[in-house]
PDBQT receptor file of N, H, CA, C and O in Angstrom, charges set to zero:
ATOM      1  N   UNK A   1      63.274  65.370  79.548  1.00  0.00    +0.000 N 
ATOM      2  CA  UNK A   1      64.463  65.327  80.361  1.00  0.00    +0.000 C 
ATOM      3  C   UNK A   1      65.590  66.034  79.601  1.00  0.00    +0.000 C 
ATOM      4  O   UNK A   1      65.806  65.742  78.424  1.00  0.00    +0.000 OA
ATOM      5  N   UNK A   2      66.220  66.838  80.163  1.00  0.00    +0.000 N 
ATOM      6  H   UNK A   2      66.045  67.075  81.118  1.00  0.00    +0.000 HD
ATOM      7  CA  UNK A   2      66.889  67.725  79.558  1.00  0.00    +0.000 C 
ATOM      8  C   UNK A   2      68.300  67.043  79.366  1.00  0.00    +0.000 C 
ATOM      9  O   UNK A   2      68.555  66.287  80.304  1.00  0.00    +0.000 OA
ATOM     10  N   UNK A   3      69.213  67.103  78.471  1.00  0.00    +0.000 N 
ATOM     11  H   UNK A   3      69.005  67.717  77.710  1.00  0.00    +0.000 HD
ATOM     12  CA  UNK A   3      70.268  66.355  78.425  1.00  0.00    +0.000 C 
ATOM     13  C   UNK A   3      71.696  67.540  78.328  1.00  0.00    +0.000 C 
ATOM     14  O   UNK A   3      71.947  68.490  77.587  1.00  0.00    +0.000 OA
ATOM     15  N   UNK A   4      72.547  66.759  79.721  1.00  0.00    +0.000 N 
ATOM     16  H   UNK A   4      72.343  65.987  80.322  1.00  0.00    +0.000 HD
ATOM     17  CA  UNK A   4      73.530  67.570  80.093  1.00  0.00    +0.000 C 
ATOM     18  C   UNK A   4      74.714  66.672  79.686  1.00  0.00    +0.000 C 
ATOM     19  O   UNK A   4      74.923  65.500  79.999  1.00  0.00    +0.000 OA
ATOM     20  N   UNK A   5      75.494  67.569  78.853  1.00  0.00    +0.000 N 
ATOM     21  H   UNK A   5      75.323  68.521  78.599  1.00  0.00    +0.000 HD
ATOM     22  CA  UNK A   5      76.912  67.167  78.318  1.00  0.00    +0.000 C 
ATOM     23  C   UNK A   5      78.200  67.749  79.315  1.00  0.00    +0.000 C 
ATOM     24  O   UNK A   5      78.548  68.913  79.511  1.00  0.00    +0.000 OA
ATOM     25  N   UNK A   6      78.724  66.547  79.824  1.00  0.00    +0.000 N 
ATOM     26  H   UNK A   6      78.442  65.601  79.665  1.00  0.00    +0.000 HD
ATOM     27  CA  UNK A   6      79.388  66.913  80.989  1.00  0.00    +0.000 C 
ATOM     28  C   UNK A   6      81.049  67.367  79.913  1.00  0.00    +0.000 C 
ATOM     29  O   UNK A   6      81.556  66.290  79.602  1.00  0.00    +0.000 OA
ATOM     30  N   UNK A   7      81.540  68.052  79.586  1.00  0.00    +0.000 N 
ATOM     31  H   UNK A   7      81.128  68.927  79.838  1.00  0.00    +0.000 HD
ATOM     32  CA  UNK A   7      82.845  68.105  79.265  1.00  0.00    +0.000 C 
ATOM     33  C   UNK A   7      83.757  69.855  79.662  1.00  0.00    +0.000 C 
ATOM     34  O   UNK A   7      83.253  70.915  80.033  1.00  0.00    +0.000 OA
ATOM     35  N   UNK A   8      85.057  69.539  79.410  1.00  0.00    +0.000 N 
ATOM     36  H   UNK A   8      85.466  68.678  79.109  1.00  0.00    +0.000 HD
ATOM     37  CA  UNK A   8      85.673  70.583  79.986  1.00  0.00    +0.000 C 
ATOM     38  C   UNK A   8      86.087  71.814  79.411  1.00  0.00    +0.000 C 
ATOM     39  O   UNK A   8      86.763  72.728  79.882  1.00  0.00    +0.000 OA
ATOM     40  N   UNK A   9      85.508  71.647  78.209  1.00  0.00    +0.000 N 
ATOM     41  H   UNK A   9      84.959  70.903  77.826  1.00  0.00    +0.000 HD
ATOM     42  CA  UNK A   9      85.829  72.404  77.032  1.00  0.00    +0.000 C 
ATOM     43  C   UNK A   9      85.684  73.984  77.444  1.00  0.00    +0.000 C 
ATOM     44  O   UNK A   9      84.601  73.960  78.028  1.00  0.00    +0.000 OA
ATOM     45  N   UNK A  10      85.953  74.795  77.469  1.00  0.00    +0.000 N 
ATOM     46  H   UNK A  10      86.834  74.814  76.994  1.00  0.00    +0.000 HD
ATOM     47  CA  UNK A  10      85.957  76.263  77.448  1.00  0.00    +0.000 C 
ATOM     48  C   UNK A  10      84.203  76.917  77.391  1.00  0.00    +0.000 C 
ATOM     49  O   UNK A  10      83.800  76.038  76.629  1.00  0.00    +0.000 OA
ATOM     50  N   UNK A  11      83.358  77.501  77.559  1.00  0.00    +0.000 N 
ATOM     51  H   UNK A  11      83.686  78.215  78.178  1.00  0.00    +0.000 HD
ATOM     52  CA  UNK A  11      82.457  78.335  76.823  1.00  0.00    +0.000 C 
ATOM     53  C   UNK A  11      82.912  78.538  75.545  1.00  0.00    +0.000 C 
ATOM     54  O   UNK A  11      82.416  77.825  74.673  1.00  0.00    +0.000 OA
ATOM     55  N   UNK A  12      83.612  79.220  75.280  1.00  0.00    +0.000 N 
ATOM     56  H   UNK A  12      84.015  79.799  75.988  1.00  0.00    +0.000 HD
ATOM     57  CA  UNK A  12      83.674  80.299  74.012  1.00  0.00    +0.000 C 
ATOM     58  C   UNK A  12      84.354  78.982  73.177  1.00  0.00    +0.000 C 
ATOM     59  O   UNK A  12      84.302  79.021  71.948  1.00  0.00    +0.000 OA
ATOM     60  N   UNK A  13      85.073  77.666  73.930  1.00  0.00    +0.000 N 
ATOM     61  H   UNK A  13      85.115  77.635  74.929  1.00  0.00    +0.000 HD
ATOM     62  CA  UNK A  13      85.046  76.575  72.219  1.00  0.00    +0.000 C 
ATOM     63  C   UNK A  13      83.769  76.492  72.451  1.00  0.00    +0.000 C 
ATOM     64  O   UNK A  13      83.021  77.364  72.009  1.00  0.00    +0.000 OA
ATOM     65  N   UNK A  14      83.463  75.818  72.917  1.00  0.00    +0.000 N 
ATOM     66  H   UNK A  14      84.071  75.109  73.276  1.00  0.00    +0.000 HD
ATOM     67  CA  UNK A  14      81.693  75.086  72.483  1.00  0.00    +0.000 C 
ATOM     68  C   UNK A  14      81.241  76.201  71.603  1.00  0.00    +0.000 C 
ATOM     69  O   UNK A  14      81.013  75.881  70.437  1.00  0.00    +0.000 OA
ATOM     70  N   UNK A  15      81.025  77.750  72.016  1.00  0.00    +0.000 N 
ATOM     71  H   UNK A  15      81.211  78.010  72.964  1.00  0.00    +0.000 HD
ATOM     72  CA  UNK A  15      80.413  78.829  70.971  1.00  0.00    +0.000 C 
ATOM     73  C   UNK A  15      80.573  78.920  70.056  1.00  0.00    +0.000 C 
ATOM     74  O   UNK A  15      79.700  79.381  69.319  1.00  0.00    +0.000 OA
ATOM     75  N   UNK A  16      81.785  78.528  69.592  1.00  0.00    +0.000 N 
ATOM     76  H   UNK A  16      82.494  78.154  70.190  1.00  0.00    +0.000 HD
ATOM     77  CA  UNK A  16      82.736  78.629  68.505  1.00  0.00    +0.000 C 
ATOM     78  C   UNK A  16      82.112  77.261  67.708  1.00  0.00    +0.000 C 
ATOM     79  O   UNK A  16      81.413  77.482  66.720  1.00  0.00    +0.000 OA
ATOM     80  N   UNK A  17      82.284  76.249  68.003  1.00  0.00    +0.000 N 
ATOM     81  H   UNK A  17      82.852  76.070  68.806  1.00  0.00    +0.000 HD
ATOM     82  CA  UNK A  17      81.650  75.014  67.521  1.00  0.00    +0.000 C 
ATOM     83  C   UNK A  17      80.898  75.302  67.229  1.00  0.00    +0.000 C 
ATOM     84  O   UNK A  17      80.836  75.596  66.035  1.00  0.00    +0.000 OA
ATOM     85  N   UNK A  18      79.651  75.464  68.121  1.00  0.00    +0.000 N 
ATOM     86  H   UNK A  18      79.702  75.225  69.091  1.00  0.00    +0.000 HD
ATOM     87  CA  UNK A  18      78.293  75.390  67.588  1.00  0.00    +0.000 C 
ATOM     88  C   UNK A  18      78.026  76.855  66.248  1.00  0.00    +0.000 C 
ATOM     89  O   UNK A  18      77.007  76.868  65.557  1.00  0.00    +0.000 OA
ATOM     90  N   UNK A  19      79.126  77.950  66.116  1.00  0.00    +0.000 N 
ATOM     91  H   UNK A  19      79.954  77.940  66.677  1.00  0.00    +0.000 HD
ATOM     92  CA  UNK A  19      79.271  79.122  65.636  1.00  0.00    +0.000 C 
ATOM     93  C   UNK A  19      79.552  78.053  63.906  1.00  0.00    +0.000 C 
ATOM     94  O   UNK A  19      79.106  78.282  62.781  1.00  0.00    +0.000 OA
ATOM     95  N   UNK A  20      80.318  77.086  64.329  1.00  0.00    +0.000 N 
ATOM     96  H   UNK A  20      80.680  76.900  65.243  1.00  0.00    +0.000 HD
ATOM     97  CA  UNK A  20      81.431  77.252  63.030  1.00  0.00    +0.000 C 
ATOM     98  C   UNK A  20      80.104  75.764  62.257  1.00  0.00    +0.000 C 
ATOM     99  O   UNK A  20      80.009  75.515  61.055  1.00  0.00    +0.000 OA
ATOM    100  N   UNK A  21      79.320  75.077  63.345  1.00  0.00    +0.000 N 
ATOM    101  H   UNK A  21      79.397  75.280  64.321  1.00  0.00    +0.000 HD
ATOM    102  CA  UNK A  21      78.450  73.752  62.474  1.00  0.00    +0.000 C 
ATOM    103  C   UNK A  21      76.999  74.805  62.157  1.00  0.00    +0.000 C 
ATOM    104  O   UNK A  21      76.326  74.435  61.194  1.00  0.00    +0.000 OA
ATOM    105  N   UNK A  22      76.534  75.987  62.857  1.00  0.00    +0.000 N 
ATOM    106  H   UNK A  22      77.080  76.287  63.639  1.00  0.00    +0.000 HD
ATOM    107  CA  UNK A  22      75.569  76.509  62.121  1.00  0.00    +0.000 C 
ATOM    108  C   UNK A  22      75.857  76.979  60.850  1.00  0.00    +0.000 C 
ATOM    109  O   UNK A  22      75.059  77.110  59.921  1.00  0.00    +0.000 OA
ATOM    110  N   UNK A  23      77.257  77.269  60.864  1.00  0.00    +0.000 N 
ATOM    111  H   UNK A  23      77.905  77.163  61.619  1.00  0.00    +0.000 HD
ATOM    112  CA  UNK A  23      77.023  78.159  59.361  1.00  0.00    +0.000 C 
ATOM    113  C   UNK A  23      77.620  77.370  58.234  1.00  0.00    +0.000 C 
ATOM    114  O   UNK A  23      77.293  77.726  57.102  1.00  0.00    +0.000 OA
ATOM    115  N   UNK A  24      78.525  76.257  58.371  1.00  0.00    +0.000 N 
ATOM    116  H   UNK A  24      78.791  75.968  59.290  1.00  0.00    +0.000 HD
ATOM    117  CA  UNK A  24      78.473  74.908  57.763  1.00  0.00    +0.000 C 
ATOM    118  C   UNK A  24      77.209  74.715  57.291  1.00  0.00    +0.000 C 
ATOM    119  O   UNK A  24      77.161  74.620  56.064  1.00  0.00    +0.000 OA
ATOM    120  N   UNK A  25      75.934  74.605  57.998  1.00  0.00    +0.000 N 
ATOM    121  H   UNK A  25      75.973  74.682  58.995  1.00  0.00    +0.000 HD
ATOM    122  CA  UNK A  25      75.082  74.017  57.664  1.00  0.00    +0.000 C 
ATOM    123  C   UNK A  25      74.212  74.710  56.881  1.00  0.00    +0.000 C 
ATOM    124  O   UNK A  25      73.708  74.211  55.875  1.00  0.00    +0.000 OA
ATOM    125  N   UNK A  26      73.944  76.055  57.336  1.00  0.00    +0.000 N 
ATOM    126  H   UNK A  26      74.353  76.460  58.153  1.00  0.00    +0.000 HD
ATOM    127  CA  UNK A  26      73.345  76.923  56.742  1.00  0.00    +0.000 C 
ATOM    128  C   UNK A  26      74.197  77.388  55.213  1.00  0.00    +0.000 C 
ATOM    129  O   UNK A  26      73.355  77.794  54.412  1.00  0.00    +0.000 OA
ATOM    130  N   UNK A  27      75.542  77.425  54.659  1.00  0.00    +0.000 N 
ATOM    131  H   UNK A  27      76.226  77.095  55.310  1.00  0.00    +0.000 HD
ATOM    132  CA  UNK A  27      76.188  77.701  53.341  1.00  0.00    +0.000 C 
ATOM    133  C   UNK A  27      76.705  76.171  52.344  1.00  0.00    +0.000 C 
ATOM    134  O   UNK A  27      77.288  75.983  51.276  1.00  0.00    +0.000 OA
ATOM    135  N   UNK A  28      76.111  75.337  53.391  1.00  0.00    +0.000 N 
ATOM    136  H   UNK A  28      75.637  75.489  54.258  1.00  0.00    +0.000 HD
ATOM    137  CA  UNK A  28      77.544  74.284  52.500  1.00  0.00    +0.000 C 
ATOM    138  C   UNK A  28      76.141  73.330  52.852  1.00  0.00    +0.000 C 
ATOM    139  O   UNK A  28      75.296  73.550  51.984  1.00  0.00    +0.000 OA
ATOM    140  N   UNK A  29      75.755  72.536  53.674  1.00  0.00    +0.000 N 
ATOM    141  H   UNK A  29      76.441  72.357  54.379  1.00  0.00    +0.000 HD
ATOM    142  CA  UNK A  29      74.396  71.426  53.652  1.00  0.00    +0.000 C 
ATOM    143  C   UNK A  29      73.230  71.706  53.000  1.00  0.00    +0.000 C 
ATOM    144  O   UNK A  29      72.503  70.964  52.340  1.00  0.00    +0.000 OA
ATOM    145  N   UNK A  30      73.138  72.884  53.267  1.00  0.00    +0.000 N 
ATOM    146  H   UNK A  30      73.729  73.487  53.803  1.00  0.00    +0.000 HD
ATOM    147  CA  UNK A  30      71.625  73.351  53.199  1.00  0.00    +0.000 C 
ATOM    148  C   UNK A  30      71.522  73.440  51.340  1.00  0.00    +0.000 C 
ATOM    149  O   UNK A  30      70.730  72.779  50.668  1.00  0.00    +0.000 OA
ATOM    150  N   UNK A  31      72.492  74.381  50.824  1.00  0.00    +0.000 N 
ATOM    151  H   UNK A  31      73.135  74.918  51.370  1.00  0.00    +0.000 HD
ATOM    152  CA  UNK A  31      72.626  74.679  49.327  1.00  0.00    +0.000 C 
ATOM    153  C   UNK A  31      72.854  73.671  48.705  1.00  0.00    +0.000 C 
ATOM    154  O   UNK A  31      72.394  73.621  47.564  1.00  0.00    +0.000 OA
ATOM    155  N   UNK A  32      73.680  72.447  49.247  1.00  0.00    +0.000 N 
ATOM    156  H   UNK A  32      74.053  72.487  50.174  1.00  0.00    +0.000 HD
ATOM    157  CA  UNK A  32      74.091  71.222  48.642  1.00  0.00    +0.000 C 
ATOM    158  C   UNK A  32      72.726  70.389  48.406  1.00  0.00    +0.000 C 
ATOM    159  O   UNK A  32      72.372  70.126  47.256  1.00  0.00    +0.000 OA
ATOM    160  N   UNK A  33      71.988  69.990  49.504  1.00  0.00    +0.000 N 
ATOM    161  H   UNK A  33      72.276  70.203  50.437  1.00  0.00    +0.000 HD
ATOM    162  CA  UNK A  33      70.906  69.184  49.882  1.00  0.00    +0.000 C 
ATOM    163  C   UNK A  33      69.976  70.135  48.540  1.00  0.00    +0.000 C 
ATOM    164  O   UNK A  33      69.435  69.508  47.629  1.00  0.00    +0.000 OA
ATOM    165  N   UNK A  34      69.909  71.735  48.612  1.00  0.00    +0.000 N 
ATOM    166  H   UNK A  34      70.349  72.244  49.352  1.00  0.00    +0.000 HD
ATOM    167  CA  UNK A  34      68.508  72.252  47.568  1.00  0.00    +0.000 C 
ATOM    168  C   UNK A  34      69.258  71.851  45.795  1.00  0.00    +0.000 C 
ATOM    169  O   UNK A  34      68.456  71.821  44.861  1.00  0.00    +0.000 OA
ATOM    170  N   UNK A  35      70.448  71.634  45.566  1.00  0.00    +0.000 N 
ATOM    171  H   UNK A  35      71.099  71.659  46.325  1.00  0.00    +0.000 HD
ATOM    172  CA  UNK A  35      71.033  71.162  44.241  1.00  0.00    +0.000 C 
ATOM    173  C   UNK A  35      70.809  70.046  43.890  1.00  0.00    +0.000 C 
ATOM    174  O   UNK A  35      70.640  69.599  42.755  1.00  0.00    +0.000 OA
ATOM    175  N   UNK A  36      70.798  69.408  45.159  1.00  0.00    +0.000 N 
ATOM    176  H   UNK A  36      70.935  69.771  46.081  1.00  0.00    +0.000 HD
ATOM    177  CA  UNK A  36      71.098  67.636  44.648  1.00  0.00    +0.000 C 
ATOM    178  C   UNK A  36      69.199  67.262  44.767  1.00  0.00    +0.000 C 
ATOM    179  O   UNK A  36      69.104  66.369  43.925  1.00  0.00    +0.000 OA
ATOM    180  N   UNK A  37      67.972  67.446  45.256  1.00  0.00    +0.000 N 
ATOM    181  H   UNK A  37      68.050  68.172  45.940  1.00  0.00    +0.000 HD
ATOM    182  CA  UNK A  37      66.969  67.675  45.086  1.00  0.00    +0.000 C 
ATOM    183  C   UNK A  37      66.350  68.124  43.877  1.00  0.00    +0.000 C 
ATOM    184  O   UNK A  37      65.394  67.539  43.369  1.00  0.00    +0.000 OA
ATOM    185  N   UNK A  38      66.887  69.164  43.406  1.00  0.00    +0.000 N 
ATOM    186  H   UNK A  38      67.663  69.639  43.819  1.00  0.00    +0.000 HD
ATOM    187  CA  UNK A  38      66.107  70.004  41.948  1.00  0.00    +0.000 C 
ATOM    188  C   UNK A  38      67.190  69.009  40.815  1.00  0.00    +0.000 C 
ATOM    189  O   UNK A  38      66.648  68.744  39.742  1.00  0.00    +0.000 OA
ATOM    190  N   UNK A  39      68.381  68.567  40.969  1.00  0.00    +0.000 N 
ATOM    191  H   UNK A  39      68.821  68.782  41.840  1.00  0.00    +0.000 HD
ATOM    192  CA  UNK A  39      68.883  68.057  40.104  1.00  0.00    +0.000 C 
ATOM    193  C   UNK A  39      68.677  66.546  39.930  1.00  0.00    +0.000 C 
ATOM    194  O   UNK A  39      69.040  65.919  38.935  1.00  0.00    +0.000 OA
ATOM    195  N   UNK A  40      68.077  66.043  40.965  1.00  0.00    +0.000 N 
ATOM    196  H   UNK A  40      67.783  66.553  41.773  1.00  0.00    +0.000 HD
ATOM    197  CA  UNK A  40      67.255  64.690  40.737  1.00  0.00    +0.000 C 
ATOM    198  C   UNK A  40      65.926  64.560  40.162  1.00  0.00    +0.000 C 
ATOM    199  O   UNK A  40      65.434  63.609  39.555  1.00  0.00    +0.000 OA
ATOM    200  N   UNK A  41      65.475  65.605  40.442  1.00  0.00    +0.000 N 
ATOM    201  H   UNK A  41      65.875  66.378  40.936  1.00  0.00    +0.000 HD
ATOM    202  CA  UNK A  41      63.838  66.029  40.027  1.00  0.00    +0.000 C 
ATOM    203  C   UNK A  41      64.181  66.366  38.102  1.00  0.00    +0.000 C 
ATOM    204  O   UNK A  41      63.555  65.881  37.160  1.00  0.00    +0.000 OA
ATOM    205  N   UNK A  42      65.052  67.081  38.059  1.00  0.00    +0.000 N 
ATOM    206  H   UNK A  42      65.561  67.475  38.824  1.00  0.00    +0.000 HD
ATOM    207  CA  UNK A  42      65.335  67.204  36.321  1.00  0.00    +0.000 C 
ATOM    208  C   UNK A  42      65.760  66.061  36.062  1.00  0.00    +0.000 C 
ATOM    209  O   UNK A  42      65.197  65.742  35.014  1.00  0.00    +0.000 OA
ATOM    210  N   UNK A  43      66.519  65.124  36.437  1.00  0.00    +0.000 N 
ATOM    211  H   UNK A  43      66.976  65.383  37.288  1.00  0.00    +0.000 HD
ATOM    212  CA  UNK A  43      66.966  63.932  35.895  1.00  0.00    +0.000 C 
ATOM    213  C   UNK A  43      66.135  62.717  35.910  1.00  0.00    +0.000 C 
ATOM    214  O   UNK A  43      66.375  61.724  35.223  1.00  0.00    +0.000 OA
ATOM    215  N   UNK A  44      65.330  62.817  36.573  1.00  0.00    +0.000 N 
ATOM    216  H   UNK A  44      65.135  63.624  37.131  1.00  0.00    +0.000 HD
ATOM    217  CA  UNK A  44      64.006  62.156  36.905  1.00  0.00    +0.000 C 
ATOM    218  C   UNK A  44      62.989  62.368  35.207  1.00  0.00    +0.000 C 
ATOM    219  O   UNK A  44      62.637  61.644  34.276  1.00  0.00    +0.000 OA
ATOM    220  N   UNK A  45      62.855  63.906  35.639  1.00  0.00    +0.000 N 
ATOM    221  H   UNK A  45      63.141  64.494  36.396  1.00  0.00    +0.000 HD
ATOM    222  CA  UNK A  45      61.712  64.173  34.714  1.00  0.00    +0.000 C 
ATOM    223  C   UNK A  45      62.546  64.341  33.523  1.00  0.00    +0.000 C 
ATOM    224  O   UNK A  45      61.925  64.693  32.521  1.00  0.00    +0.000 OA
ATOM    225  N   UNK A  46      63.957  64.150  33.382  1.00  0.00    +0.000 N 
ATOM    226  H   UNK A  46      64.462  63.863  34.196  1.00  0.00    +0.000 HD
ATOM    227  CA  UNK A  46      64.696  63.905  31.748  1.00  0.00    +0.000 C 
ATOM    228  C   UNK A  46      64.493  62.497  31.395  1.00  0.00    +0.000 C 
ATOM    229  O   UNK A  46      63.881  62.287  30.348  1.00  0.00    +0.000 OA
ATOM    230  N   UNK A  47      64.904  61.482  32.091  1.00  0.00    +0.000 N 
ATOM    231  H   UNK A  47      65.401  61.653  32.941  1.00  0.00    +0.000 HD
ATOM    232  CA  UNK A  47      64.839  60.057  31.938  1.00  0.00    +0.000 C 
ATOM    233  C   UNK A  47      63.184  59.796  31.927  1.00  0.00    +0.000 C 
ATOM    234  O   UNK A  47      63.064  58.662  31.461  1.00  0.00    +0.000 OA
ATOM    235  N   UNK A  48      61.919  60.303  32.214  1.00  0.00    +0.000 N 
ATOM    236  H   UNK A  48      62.017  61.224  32.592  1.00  0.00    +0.000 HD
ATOM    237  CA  UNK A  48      60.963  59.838  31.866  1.00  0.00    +0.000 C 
ATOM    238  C   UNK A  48      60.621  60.372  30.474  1.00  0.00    +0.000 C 
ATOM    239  O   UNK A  48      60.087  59.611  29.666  1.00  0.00    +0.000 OA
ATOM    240  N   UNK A  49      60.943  61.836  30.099  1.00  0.00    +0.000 N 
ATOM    241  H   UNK A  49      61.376  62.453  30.755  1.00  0.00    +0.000 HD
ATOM    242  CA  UNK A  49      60.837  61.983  28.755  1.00  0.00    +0.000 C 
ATOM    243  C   UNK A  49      61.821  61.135  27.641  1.00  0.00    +0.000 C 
ATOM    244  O   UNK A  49      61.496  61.001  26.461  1.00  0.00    +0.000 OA
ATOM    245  N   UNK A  50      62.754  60.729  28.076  1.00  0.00    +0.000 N 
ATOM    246  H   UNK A  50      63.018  60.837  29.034  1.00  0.00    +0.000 HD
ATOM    247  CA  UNK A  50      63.484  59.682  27.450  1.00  0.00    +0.000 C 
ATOM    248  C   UNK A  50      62.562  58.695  26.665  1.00  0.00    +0.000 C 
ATOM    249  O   UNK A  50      62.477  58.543  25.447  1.00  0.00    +0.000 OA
ATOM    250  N   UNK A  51      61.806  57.981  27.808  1.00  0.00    +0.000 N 
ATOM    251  H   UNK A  51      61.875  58.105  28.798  1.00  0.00    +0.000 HD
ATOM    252  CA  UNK A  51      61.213  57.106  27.748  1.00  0.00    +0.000 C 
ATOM    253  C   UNK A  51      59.491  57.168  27.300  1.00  0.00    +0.000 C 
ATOM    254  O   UNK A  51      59.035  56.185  26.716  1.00  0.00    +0.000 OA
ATOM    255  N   UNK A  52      58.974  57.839  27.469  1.00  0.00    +0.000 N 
ATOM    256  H   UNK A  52      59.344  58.638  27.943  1.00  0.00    +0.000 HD
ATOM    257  CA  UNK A  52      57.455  58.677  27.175  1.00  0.00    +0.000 C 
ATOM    258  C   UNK A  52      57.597  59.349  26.387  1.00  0.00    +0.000 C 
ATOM    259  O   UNK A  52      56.401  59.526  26.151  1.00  0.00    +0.000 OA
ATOM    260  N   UNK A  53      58.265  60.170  25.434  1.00  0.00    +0.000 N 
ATOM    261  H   UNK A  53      59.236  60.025  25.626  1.00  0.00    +0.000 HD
ATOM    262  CA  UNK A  53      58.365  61.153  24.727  1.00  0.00    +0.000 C 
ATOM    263  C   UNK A  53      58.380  62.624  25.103  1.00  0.00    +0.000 C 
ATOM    264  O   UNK A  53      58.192  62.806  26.306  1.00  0.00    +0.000 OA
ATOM    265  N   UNK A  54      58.509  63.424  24.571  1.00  0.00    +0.000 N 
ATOM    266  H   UNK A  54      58.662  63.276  23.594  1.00  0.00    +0.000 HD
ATOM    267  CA  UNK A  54      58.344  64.745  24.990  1.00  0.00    +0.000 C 
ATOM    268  C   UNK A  54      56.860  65.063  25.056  1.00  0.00    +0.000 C 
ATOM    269  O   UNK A  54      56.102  64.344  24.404  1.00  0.00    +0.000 OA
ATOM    270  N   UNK A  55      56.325  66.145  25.834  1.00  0.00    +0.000 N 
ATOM    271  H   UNK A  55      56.941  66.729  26.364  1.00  0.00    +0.000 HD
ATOM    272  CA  UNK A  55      55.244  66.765  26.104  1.00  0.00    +0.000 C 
ATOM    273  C   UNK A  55      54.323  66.890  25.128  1.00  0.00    +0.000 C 
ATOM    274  O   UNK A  55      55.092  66.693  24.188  1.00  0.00    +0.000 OA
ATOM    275  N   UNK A  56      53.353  67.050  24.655  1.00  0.00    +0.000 N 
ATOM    276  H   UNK A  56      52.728  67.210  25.419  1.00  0.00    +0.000 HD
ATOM    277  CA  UNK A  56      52.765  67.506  23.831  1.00  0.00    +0.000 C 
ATOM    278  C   UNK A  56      51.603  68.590  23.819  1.00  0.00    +0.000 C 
ATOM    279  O   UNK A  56      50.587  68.348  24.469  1.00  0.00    +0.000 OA
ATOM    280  N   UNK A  57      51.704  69.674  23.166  1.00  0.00    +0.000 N 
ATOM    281  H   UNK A  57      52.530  69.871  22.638  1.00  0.00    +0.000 HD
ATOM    282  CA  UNK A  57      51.540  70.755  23.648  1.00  0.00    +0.000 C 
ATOM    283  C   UNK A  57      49.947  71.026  22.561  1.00  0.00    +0.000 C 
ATOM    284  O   UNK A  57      49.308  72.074  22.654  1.00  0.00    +0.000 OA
TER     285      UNK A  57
């Protein structure tokens, strides 16, 4: 069922909206979300070498 948003807003705002949350998401969520991921994964795998020792090669 397709979902219709009844409001009075202009075309070109809504374009503009949906213009201004894609690229929000795509420069500012997207890069934030891949930092805070790889920087949990190092802090992860720092605090287990903390605790286990370093690697041994």
């Amino acid at each position: 069922m397709p979902v219709q948003v009844s409001t009075n807003e202009p075309e070109q705002v809504v374009r503009r909206r949906e213009w201004f949350v894609f690229l929000f998401l795509t420069f500012v969520v997207a890069p934030a979300t891949a930092v805070a991921i790889v920087g949990s994964y190092g802090l992860a795998v720092w605090i287990f070498q903390m605790v286990a020792g370093p690697p041994t090669g």
